[in-house]
PyMOL Python script that loads the backbone (N, CA, C, O; Angstrom):
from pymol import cmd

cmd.read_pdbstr("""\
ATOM      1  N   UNK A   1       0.847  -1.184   0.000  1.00  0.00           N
ATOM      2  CA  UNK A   1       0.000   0.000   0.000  1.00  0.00           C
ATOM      3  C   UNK A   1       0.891   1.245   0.000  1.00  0.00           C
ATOM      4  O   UNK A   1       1.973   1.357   0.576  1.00  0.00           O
ATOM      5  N   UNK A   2       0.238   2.191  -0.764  1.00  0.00           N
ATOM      6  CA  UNK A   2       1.042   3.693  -0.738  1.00  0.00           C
ATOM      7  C   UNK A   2       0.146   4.705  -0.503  1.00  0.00           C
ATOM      8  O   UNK A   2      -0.896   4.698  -1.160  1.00  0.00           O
ATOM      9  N   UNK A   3       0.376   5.743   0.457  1.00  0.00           N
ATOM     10  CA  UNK A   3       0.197   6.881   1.048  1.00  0.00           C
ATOM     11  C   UNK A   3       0.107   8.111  -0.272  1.00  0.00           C
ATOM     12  O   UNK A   3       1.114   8.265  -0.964  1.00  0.00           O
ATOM     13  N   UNK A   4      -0.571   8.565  -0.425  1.00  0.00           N
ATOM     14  CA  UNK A   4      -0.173   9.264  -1.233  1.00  0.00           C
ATOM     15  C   UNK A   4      -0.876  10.974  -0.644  1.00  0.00           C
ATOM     16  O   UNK A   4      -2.000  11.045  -0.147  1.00  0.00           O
ATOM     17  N   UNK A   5      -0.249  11.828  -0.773  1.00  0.00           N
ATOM     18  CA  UNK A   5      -0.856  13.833   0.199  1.00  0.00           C
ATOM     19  C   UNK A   5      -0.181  14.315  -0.710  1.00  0.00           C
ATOM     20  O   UNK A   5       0.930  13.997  -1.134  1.00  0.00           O
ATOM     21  N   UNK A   6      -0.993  15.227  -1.053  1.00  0.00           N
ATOM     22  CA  UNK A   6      -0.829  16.674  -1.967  1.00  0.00           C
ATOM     23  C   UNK A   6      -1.664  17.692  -1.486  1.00  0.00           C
ATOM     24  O   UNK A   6      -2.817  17.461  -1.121  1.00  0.00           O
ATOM     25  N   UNK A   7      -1.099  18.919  -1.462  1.00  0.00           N
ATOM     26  CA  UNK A   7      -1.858  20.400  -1.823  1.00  0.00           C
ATOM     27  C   UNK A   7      -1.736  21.212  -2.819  1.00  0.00           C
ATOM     28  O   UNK A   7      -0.619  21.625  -3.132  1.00  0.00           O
ATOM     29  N   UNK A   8      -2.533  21.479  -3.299  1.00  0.00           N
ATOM     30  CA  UNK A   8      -2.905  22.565  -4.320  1.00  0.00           C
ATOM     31  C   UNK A   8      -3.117  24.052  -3.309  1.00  0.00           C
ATOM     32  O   UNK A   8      -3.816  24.481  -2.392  1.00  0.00           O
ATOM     33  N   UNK A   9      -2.025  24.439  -4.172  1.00  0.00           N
ATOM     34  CA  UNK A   9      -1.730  25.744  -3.982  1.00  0.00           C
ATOM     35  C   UNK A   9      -1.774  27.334  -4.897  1.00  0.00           C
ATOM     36  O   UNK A   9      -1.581  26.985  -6.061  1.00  0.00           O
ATOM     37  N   UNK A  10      -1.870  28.240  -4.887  1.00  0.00           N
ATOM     38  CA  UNK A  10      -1.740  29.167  -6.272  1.00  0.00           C
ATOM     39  C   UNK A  10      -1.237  30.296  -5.828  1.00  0.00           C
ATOM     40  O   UNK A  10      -1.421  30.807  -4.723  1.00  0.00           O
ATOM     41  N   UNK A  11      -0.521  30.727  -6.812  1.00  0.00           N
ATOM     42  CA  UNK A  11       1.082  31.754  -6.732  1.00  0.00           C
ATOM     43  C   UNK A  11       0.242  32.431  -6.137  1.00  0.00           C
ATOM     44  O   UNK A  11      -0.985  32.534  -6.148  1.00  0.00           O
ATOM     45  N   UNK A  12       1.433  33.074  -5.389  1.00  0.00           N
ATOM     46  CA  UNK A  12       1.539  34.333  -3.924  1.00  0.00           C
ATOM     47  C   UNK A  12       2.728  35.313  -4.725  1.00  0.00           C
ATOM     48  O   UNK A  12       3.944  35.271  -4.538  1.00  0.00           O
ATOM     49  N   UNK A  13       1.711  36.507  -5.995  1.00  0.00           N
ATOM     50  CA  UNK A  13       3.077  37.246  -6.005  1.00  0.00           C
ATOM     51  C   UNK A  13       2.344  38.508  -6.057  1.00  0.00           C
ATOM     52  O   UNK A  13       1.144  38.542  -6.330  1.00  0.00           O
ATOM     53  N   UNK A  14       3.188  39.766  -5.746  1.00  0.00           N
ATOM     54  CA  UNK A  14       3.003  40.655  -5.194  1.00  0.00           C
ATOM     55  C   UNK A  14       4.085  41.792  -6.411  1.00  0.00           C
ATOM     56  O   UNK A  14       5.315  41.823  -6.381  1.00  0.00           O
ATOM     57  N   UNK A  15       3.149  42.659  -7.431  1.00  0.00           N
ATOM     58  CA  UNK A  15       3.552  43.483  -7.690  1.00  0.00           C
ATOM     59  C   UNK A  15       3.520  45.020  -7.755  1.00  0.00           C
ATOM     60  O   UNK A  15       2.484  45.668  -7.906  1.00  0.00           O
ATOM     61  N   UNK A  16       4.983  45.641  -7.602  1.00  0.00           N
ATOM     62  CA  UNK A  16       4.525  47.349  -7.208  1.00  0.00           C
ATOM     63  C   UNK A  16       5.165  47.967  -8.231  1.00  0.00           C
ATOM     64  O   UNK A  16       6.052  47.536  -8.969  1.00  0.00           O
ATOM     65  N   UNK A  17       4.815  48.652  -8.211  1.00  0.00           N
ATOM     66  CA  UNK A  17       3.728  49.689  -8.435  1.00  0.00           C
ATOM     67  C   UNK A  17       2.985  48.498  -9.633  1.00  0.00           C
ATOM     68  O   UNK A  17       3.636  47.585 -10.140  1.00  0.00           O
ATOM     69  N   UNK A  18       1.515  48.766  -9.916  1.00  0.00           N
ATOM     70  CA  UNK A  18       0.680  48.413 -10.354  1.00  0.00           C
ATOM     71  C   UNK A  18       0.306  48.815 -11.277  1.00  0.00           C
ATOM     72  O   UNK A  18      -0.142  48.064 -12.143  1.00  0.00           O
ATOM     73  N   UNK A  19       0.355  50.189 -11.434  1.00  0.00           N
ATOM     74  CA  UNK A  19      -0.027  51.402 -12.953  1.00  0.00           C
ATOM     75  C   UNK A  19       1.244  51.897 -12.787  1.00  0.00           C
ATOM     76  O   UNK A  19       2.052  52.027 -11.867  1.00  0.00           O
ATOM     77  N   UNK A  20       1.171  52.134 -13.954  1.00  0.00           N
ATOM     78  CA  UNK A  20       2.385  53.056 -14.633  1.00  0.00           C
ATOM     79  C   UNK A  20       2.107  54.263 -15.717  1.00  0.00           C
ATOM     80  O   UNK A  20       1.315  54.095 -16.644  1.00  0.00           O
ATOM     81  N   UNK A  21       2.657  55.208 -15.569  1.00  0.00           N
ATOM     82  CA  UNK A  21       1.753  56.713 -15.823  1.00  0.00           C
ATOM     83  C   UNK A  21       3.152  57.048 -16.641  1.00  0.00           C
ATOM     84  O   UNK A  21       4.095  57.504 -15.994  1.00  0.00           O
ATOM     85  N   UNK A  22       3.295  56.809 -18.140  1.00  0.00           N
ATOM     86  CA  UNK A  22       5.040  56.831 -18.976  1.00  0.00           C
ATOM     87  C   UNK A  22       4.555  58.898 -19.408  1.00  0.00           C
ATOM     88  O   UNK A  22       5.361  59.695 -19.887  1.00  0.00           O
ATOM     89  N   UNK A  23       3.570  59.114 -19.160  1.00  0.00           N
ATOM     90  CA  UNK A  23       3.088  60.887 -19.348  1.00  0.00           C
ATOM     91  C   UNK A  23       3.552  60.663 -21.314  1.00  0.00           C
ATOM     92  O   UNK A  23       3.296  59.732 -22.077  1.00  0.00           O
ATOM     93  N   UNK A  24       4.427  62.204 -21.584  1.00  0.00           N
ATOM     94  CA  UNK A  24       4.829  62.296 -23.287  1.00  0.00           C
ATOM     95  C   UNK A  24       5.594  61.586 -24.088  1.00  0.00           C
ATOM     96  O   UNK A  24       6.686  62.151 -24.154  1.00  0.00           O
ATOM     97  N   UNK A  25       5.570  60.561 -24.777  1.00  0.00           N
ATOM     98  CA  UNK A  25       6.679  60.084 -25.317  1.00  0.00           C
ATOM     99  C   UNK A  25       6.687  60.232 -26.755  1.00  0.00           C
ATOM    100  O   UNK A  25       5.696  59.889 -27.400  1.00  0.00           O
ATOM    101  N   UNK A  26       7.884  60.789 -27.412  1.00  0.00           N
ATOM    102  CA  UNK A  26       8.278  60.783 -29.062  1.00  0.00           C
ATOM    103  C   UNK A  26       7.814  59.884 -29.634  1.00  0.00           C
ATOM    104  O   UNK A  26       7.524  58.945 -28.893  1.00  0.00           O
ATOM    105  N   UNK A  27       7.639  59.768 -30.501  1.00  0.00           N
ATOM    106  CA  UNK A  27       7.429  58.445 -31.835  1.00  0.00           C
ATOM    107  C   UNK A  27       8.694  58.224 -31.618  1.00  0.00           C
ATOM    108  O   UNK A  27       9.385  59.206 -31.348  1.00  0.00           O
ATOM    109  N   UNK A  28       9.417  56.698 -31.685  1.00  0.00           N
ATOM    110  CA  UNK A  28      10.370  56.203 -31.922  1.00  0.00           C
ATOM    111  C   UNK A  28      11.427  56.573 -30.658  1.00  0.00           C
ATOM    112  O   UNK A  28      12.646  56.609 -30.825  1.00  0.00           O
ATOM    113  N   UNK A  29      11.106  56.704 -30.032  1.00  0.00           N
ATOM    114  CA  UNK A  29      11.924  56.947 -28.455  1.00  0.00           C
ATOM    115  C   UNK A  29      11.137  56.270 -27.388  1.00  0.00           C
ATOM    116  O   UNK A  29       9.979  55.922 -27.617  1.00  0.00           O
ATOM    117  N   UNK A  30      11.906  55.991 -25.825  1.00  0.00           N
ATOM    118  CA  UNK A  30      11.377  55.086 -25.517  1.00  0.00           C
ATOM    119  C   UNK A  30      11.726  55.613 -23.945  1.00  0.00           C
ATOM    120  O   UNK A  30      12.876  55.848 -23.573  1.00  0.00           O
ATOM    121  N   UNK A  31      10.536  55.756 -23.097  1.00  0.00           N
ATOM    122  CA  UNK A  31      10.686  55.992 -21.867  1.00  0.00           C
ATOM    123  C   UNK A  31      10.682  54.232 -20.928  1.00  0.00           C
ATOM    124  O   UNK A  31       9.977  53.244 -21.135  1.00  0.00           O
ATOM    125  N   UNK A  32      11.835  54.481 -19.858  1.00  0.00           N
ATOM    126  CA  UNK A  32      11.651  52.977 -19.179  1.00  0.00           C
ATOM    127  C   UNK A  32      11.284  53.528 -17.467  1.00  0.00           C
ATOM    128  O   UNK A  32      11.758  54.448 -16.801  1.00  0.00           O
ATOM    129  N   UNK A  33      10.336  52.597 -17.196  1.00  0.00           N
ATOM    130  CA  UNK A  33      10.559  52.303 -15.746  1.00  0.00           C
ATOM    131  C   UNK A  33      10.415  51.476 -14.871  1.00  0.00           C
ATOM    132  O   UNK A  33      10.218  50.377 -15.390  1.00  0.00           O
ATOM    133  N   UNK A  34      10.412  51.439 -13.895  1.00  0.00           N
ATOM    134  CA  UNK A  34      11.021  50.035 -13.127  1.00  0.00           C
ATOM    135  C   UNK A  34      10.171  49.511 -11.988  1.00  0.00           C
ATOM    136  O   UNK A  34       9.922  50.321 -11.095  1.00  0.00           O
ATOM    137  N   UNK A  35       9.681  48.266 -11.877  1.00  0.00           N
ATOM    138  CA  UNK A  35       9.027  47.846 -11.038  1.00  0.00           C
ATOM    139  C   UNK A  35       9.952  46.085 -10.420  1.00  0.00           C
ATOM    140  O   UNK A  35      10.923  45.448 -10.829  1.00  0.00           O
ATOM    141  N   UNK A  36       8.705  45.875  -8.994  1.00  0.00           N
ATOM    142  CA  UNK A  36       9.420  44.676  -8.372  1.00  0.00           C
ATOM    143  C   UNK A  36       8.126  44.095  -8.357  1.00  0.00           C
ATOM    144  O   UNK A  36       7.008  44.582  -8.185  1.00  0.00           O
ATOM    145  N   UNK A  37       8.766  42.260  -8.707  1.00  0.00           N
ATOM    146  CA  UNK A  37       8.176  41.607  -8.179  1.00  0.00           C
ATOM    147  C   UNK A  37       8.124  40.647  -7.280  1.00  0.00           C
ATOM    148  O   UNK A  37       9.084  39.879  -7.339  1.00  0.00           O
ATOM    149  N   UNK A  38       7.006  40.320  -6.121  1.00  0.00           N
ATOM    150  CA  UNK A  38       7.982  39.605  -5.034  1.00  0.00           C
ATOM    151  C   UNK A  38       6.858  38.043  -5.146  1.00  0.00           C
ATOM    152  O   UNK A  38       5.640  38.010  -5.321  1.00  0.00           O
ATOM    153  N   UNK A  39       7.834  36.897  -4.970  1.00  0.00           N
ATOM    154  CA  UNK A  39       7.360  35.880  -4.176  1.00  0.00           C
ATOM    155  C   UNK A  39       6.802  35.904  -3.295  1.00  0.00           C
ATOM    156  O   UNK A  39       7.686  35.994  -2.443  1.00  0.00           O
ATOM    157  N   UNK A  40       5.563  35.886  -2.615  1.00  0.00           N
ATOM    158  CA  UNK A  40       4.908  35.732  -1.217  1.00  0.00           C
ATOM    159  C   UNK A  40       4.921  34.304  -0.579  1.00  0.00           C
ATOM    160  O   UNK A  40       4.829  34.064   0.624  1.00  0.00           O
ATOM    161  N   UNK A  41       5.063  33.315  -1.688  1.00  0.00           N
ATOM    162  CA  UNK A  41       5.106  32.011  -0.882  1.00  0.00           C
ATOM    163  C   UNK A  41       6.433  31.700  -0.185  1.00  0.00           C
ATOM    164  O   UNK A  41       7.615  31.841  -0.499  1.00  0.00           O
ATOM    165  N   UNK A  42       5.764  31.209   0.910  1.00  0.00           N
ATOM    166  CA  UNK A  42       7.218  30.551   1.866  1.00  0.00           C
ATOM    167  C   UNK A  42       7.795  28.779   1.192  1.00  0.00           C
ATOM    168  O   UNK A  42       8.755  28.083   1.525  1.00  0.00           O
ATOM    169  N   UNK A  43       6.825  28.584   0.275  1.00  0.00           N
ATOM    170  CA  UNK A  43       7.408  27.048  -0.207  1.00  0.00           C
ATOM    171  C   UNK A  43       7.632  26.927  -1.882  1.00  0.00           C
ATOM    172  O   UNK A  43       8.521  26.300  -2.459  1.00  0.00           O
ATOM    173  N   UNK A  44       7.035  27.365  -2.206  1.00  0.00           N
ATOM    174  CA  UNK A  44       6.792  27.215  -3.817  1.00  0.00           C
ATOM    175  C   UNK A  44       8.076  27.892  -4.450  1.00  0.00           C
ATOM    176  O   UNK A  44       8.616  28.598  -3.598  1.00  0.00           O
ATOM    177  N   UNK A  45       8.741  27.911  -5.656  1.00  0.00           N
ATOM    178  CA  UNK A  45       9.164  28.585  -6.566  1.00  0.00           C
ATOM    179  C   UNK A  45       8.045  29.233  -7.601  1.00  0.00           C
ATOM    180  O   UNK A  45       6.947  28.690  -7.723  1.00  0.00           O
ATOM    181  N   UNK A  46       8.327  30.201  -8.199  1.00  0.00           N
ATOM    182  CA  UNK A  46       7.377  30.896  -9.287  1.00  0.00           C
ATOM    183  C   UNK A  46       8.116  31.118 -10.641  1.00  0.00           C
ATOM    184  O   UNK A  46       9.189  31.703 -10.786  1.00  0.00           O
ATOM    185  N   UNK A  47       7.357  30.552 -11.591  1.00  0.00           N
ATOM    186  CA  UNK A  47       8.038  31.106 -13.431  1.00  0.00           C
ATOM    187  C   UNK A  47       6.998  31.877 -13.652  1.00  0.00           C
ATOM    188  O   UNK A  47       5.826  31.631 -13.369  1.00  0.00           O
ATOM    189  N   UNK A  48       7.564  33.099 -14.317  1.00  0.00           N
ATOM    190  CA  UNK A  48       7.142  34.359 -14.494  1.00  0.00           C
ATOM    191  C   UNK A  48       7.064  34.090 -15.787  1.00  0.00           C
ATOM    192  O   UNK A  48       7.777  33.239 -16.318  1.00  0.00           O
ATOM    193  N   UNK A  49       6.060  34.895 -16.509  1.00  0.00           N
ATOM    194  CA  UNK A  49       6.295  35.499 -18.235  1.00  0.00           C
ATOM    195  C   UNK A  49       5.611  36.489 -17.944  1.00  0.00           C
ATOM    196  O   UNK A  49       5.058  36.707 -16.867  1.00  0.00           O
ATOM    197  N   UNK A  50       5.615  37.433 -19.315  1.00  0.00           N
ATOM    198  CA  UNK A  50       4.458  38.614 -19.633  1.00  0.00           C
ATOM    199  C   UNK A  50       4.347  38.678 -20.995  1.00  0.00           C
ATOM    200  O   UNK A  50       5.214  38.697 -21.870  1.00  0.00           O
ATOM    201  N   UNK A  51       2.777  38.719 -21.060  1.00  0.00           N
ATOM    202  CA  UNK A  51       2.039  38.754 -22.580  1.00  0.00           C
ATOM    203  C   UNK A  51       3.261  39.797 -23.044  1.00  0.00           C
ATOM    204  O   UNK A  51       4.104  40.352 -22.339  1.00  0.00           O
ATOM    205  N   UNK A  52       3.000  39.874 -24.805  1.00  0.00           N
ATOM    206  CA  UNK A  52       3.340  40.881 -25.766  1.00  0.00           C
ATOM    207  C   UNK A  52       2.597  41.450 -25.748  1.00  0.00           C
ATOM    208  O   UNK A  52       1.477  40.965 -25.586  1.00  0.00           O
ATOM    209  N   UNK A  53       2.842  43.297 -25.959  1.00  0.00           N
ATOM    210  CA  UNK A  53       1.910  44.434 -25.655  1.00  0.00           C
ATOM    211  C   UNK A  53       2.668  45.345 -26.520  1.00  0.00           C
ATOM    212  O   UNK A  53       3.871  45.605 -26.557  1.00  0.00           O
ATOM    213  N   UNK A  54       1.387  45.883 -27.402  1.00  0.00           N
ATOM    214  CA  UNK A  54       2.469  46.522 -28.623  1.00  0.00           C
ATOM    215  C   UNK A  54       2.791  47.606 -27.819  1.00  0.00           C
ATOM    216  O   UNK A  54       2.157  48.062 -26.867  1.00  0.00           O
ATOM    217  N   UNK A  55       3.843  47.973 -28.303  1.00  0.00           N
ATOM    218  CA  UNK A  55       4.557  49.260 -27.939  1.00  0.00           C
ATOM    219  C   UNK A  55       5.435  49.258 -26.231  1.00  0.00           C
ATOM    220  O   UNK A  55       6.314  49.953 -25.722  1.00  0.00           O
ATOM    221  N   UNK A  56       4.694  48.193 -25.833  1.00  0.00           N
ATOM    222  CA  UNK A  56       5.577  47.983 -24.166  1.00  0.00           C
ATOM    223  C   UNK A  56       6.411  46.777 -24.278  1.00  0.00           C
ATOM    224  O   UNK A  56       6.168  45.905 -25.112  1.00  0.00           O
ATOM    225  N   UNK A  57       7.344  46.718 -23.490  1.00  0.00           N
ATOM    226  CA  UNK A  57       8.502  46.109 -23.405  1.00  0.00           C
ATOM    227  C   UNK A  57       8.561  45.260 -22.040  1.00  0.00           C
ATOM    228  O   UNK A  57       9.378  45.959 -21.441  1.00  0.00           O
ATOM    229  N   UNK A  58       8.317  44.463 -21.354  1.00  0.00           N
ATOM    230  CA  UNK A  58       9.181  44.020 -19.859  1.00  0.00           C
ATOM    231  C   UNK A  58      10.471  43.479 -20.304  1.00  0.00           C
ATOM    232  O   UNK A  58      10.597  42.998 -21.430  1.00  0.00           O
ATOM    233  N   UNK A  59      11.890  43.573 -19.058  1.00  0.00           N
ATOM    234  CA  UNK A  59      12.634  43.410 -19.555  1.00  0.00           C
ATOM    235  C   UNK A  59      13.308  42.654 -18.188  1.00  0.00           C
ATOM    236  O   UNK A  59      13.970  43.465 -17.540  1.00  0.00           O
ATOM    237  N   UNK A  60      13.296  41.554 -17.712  1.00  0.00           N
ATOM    238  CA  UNK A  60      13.613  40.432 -18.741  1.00  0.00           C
ATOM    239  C   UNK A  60      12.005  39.807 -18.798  1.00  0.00           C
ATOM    240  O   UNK A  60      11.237  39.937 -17.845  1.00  0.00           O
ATOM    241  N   UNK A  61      11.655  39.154 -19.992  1.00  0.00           N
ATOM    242  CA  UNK A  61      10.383  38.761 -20.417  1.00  0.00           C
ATOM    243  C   UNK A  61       9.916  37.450 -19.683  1.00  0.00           C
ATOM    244  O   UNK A  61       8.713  37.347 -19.443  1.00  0.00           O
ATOM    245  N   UNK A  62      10.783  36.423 -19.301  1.00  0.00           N
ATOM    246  CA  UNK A  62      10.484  35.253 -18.070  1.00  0.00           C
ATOM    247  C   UNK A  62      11.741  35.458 -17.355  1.00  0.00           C
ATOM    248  O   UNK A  62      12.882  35.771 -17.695  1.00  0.00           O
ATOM    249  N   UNK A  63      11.210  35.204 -16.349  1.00  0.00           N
ATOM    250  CA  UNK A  63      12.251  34.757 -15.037  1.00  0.00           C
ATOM    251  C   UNK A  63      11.588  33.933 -14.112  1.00  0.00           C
ATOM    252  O   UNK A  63      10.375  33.726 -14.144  1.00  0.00           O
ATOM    253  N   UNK A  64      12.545  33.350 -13.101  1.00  0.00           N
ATOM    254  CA  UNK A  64      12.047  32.557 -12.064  1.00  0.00           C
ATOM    255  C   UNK A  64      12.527  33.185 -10.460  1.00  0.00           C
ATOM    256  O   UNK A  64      13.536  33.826 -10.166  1.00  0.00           O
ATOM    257  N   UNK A  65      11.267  32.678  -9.497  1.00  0.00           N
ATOM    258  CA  UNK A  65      11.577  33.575  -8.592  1.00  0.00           C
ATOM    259  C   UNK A  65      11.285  32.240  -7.423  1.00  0.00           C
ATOM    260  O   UNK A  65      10.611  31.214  -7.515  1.00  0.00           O
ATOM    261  N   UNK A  66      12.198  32.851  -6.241  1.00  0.00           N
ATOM    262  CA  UNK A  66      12.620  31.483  -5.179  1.00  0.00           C
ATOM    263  C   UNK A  66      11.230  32.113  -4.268  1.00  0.00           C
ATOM    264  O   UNK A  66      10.486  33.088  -4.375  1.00  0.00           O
ATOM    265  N   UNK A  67      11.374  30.928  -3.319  1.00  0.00           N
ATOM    266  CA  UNK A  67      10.123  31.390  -2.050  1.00  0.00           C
ATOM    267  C   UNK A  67      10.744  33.043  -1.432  1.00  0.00           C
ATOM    268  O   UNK A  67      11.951  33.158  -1.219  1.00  0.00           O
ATOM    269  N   UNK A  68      10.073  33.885  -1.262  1.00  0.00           N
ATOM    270  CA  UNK A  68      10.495  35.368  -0.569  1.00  0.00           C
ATOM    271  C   UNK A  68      11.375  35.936  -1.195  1.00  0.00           C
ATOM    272  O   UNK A  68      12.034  36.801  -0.618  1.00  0.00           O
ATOM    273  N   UNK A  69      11.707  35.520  -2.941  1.00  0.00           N
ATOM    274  CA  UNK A  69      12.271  36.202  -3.560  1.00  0.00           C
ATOM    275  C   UNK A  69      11.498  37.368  -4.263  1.00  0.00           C
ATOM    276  O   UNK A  69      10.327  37.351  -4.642  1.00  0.00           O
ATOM    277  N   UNK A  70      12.732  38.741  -4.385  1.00  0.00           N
ATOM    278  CA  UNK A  70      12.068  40.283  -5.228  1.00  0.00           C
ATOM    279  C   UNK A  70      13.394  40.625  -6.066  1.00  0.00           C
ATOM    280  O   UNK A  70      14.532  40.915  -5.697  1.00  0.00           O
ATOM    281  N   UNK A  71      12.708  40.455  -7.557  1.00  0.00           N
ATOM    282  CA  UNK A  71      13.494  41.133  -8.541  1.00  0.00           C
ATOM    283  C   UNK A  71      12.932  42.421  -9.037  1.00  0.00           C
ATOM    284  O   UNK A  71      11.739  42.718  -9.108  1.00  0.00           O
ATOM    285  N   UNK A  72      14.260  43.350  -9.465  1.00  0.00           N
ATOM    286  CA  UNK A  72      13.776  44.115 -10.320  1.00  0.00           C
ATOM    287  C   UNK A  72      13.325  44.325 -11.715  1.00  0.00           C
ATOM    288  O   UNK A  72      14.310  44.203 -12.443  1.00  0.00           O
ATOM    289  N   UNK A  73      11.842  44.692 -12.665  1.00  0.00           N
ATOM    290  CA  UNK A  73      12.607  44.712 -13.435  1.00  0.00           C
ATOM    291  C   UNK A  73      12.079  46.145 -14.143  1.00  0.00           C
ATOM    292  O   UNK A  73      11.696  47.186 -13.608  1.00  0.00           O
ATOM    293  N   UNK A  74      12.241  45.700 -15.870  1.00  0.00           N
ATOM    294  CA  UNK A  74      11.885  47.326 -16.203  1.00  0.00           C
ATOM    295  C   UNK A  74      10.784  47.130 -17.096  1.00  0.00           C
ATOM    296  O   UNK A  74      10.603  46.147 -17.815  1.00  0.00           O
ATOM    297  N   UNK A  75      10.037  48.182 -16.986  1.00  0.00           N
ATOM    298  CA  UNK A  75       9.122  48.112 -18.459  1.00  0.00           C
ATOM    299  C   UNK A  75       9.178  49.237 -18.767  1.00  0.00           C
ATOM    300  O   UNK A  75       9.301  50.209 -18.022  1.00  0.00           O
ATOM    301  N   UNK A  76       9.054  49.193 -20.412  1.00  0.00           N
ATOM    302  CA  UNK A  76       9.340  50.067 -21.605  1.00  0.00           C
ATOM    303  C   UNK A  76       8.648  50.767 -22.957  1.00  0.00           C
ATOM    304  O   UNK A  76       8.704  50.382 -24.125  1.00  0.00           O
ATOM    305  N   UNK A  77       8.018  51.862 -22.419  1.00  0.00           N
ATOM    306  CA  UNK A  77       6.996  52.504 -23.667  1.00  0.00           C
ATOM    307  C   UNK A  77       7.829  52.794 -25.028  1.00  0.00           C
ATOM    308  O   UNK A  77       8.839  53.489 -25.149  1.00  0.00           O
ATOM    309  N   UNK A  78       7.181  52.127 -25.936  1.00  0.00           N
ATOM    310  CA  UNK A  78       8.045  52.946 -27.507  1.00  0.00           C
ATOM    311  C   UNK A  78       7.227  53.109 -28.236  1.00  0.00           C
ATOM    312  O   UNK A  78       7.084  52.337 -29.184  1.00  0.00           O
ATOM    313  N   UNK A  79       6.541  54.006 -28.069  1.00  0.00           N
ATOM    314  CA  UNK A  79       5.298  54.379 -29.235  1.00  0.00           C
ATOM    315  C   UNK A  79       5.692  54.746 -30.517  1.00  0.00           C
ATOM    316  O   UNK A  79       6.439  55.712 -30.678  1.00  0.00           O
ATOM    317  N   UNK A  80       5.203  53.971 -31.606  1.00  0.00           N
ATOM    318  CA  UNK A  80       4.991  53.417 -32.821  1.00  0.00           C
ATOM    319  C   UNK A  80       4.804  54.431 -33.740  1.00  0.00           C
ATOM    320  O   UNK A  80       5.635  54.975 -34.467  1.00  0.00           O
ATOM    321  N   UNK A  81       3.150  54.698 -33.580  1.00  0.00           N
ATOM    322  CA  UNK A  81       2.064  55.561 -33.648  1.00  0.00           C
ATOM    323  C   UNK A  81       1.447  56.599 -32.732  1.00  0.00           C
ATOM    324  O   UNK A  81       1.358  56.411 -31.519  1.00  0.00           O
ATOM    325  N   UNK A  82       1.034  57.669 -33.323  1.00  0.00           N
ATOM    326  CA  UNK A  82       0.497  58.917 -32.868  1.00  0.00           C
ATOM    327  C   UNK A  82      -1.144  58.369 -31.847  1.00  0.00           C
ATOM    328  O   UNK A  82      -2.016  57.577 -32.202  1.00  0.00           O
ATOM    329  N   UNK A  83      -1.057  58.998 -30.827  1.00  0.00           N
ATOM    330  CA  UNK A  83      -2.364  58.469 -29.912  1.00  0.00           C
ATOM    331  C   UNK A  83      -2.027  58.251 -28.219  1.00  0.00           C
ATOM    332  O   UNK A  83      -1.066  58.712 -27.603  1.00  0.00           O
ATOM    333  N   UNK A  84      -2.875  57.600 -27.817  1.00  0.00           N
ATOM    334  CA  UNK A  84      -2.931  57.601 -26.562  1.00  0.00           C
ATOM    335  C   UNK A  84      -3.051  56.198 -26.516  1.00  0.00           C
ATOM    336  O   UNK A  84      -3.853  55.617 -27.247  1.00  0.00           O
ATOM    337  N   UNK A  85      -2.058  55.387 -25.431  1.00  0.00           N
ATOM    338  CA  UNK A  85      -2.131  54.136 -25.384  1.00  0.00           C
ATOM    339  C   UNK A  85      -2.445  53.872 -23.949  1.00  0.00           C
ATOM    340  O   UNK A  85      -2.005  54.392 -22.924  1.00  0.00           O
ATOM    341  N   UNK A  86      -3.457  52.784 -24.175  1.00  0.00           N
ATOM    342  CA  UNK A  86      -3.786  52.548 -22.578  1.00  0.00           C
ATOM    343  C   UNK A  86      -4.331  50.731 -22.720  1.00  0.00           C
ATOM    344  O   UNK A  86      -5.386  50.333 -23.213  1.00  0.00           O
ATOM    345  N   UNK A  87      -2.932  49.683 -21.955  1.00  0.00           N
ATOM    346  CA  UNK A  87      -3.373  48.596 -22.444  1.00  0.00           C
ATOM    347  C   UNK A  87      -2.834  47.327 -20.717  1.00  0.00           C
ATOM    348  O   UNK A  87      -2.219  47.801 -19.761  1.00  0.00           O
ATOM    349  N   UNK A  88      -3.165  46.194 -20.768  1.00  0.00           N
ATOM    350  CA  UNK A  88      -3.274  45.620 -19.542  1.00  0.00           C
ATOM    351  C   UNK A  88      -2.225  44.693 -20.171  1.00  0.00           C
ATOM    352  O   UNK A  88      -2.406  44.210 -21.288  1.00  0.00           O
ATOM    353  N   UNK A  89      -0.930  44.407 -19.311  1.00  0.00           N
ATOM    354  CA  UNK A  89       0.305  43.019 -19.341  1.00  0.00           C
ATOM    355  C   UNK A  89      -0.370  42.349 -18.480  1.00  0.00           C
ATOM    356  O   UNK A  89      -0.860  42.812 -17.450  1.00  0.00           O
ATOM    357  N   UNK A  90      -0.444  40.965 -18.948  1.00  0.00           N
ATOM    358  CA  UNK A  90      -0.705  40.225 -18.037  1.00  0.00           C
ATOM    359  C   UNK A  90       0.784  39.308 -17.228  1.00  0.00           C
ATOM    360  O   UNK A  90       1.934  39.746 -17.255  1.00  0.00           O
ATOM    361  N   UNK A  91       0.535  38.544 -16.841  1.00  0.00           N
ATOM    362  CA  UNK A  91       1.643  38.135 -16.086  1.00  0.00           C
ATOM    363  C   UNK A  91       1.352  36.791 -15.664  1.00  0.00           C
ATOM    364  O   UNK A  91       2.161  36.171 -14.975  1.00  0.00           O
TER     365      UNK A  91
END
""", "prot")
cmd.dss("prot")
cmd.show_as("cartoon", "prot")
cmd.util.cbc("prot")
cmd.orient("prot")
């Protein structure tokens, strides 16, 4: 006979700032700024990605993060086209 226990669990991550406000940017120039994201679980590891979003950038695009680990990283407006962009990365 075998024992068998599992839990189901779902990522504990925690990111700041949440909105990002890039204000005027040139056609073809590119404002960056920088956010963290943290591990909240005390057991799990976490693999990260983020959708493609025209004109935004995350940089690095996957990473992996330990239990109570916080990286930095950056994201990056480069508007294309003339307008107002207002769009959701998922993660």
């Amino acid at each position: 006979m075998v024992e068998i226990f599992g839990r189901g669990t779902s990522p504990m991550l925690e990111i700041a700032p949440q909105h990002f406000d890039f204000g005027h940017c040139k056609l073809n120039n590119h404002k960056a700024l920088f956010f963290t994201l943290t591990n909240l679980s005390s057991e799990l590891g976490l693999d990260v990605g983020f959708s493609k979003v025209t004109a935004i950038f995350v940089q690095p695009v996957t990473l992996s993060l330990q239990p109570h680990e916080t990286k930095q990283l950056q994201i990056v407006y480069q508007p294309k086209a003339l307008g107002i962009l207002k769009k959701t990365v998922f993660v």
